[in-house]
MARGUBA-825979 format. One line per 3 residues: for each residue x, y, z of C-alpha. Coordinates in steps of 0.001 Angstrom, whole numbers. Last residue first. Layout:
// MARGUBA-825979
X/Y/Z ~ ...
// end
This chain:
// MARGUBA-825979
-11332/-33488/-13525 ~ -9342/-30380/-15278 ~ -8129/-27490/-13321
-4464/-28200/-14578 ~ -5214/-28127/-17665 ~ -7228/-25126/-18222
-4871/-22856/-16012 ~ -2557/-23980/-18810 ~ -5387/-23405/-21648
-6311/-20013/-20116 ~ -2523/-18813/-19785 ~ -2363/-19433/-23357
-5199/-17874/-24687 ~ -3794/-14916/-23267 ~ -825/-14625/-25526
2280/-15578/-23986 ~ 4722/-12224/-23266 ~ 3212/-10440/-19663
2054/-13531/-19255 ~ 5056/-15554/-19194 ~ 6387/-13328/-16174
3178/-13669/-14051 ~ 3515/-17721/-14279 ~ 7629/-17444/-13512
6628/-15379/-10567 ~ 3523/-18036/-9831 ~ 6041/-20718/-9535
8558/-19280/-7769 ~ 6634/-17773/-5114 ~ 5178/-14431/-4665
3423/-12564/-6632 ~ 3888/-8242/-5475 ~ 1714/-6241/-7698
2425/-2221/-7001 ~ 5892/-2508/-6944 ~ 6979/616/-5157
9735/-854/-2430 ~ 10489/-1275/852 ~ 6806/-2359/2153
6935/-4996/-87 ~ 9768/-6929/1891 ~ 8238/-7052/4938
4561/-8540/3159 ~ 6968/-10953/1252 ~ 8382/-11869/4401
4864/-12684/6049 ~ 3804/-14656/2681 ~ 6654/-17043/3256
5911/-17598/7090 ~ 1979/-18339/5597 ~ 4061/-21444/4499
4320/-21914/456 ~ 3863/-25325/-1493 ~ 545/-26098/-1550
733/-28503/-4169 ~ 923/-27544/-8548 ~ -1324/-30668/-9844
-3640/-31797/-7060 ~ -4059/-28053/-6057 ~ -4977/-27731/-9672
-7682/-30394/-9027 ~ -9698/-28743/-6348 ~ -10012/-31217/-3296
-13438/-30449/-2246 ~ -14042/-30300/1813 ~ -11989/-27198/2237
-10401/-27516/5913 ~ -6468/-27040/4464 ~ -7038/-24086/2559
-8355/-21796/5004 ~ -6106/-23793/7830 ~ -3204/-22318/6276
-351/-23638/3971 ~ -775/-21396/873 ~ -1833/-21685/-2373
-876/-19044/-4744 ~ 452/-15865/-3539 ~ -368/-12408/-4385
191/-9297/-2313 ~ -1159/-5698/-3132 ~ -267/-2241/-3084
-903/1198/-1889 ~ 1527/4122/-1509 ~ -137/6863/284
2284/10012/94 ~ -1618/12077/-314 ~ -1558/12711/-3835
-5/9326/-4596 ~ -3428/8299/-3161 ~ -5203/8172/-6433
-2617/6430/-8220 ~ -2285/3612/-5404 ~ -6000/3667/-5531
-6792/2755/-8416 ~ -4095/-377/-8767 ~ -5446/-1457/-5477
-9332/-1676/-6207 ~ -8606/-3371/-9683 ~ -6813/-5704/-7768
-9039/-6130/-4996 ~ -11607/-6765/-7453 ~ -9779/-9335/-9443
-9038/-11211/-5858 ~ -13191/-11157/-5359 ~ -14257/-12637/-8634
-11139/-15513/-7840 ~ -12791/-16250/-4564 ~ -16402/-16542/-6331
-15194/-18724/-9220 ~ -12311/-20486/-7007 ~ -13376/-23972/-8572
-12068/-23172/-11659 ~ -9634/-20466/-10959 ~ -9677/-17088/-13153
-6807/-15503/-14437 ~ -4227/-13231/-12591 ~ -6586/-12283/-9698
-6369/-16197/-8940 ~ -2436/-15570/-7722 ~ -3799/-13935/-4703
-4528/-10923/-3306 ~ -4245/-9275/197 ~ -3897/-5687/241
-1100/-3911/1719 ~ -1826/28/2672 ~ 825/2413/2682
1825/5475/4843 ~ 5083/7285/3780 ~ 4712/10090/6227
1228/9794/8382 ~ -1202/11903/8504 ~ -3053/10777/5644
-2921/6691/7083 ~ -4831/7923/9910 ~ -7002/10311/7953
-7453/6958/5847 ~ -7878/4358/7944 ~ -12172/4316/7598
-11458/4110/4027 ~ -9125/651/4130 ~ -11542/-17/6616
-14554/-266/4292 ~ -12519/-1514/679 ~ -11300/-4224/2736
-15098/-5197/4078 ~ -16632/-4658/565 ~ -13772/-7156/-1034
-13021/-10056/500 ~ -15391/-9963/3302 ~ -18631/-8930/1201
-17152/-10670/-1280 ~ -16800/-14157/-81 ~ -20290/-13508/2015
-22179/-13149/-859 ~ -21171/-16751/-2772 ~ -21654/-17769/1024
-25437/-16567/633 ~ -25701/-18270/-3348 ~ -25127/-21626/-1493
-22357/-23462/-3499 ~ -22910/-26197/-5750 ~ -23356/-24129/-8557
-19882/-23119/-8722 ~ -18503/-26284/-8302 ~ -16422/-26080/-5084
-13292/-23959/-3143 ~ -14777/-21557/-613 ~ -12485/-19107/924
-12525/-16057/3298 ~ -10613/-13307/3839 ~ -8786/-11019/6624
-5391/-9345/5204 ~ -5623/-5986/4558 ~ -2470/-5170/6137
-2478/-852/6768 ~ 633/621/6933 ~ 2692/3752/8920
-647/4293/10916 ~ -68/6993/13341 ~ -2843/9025/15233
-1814/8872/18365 ~ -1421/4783/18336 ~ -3690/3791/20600
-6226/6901/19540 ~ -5851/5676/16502 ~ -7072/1976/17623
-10131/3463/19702 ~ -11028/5755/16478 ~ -10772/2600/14351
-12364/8/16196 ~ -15137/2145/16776 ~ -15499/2544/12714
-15528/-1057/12370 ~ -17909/-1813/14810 ~ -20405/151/12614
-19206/-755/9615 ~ -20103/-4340/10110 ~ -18429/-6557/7460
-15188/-6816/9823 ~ -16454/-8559/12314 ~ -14302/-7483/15056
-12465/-8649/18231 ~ -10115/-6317/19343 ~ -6332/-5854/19761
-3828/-3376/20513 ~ -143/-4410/21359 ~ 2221/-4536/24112
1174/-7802/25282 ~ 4605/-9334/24425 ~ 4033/-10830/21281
2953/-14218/22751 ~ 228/-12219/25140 ~ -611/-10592/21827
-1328/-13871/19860 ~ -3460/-15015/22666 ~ -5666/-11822/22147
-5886/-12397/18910 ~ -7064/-15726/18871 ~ -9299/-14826/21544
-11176/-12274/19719 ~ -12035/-14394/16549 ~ -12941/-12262/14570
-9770/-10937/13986 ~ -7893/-7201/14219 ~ -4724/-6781/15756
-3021/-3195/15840 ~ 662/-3090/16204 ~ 3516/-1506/17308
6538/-2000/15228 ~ 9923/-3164/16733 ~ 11387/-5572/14276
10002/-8645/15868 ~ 6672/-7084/15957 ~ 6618/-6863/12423
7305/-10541/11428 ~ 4641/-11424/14459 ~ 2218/-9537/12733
2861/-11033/9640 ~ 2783/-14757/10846 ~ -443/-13845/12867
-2179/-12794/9733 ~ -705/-15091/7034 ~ -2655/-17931/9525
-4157/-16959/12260 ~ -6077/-14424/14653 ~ -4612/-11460/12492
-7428/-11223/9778 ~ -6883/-7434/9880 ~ -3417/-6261/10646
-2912/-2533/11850 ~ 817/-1623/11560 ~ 2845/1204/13493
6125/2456/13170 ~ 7314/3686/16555 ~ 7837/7847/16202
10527/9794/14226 ~ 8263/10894/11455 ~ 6214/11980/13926
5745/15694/12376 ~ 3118/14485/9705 ~ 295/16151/12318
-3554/15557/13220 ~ -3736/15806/16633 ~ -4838/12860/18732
-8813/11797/20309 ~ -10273/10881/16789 ~ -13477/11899/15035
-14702/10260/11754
// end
């Protein structure tokens, strides 16, 4: 890939800079507006072009935006060179944060949006998060934030496809925040249970551990945890109370335990 700046890690100095996919609403927007607050300049990435847009003129209109489907590597790369070129080159951290969600019995839902879940959960991430790399390679102290979730921990009923696509971005994170230590890339991952957002709220089956544990987090709350894990190393960042306390009796439970409580309260 081609871009109109210099490659150089001399801008230590410069603006911080943050490209946010999945910006148009939601954990998205709140994040970007998080960052913008403390002076970054931003990239914002949605499909839904005049979301973004109308989150930019609230920011200010001092950042980039574009509309993009971000399963077409095509308009992906564009977005890319035009975005670097935006920035000069810098990327100080890359917010993986556009997804999709279909909550259901399994074979109840159409094999094509099975597809879809990971081609933008998980092929779609993995695509830009490559296409941003001689940004984020020039850059001192670049990282990349992906989006998880607390059902890359064990598998949700209900969230079979979501939950196939969280492990993957795990797996996808861990690897590469090893890899790219090599090139002062830290990479790392987010992962909240539910969360107050319109993905959540317009599902059409009520899964029963929602029932059970609530949607107790705002996409606000997943914003600062976003801030606050790009100041440290932790690969795996869970947030909440609830899922912290869940992560921390894993690490000491035996296994079989986690599946009957996720068991339990999945249970119709």
């Amino acid at each position: 890939m081609a871009y109109a700046y210099t490659e150089s890690k001399k801008r230590k100095n410069a603006r911080k800079t943050m490209l946010v996919t999945g910006a148009g609403a939601g954990i998205g927007a709140a994040t970007a507006r998080r960052f913008s607050r403390e002076g970054w300049t931003l990239g914002l990435i949605d499909i839904d072009g005049e979301a973004v847009e109308t989150l930019n003129t609230e920011l200010g209109s001092r950042h980039w935006h574009r509309a993009l489907d971000v399963t077409d590597p095509t308009a992906v790369a564009s977005a890319l060179s035009d975005f670097g070129t935006f920035v000069n080159g810098r990327l100080d951290l890359l917010f993986n944060c556009a997804g999709i969600l279909r909550v259901g019995h399994y074979e109840d839902i159409p094999a094509a949006e099975h597809r879809r879940i990971m081609e933008v959960n998980v092929l779609a991430l993995m695509e830009i998060t490559q296409q941003a790399f001689p940004l984020l390679r020039t850059t001192p102290g670049a990282r990349v934030i992906n989006m998880s979730s607390a059902s890359a921990l064990y598998g949700i009923p209900h969230f079979a496809s979501y939950s196939a696509s969280k492990f993957a971005v795990r797996g996808f994170t861990e690897a590469l925040n090893l890899e790219w230590r090599q090139h002062d890339i830290t990479v790392q991952d987010i992962m909240p249970p539910f969360v107050k957002t319109k993905m959540v709220s317009s599902q059409t089956f009520q899964a029963p551990i929602i029932d059970r544990l609530g949607v107790n987090l705002e996409a606000e709350d997943i914003a600062e945890a976003v801030w606050k894990a790009h100041t440290v190393d932790d690969v795996h960042n869970p947030v909440g109370l609830q899922f912290k306390s869940l992560v921390t009796g894993s690490k000491w439970l035996p296994n079989a335990v986690t599946r009957q409580l996720i068991g339990l309260l999945s249970k119709t």
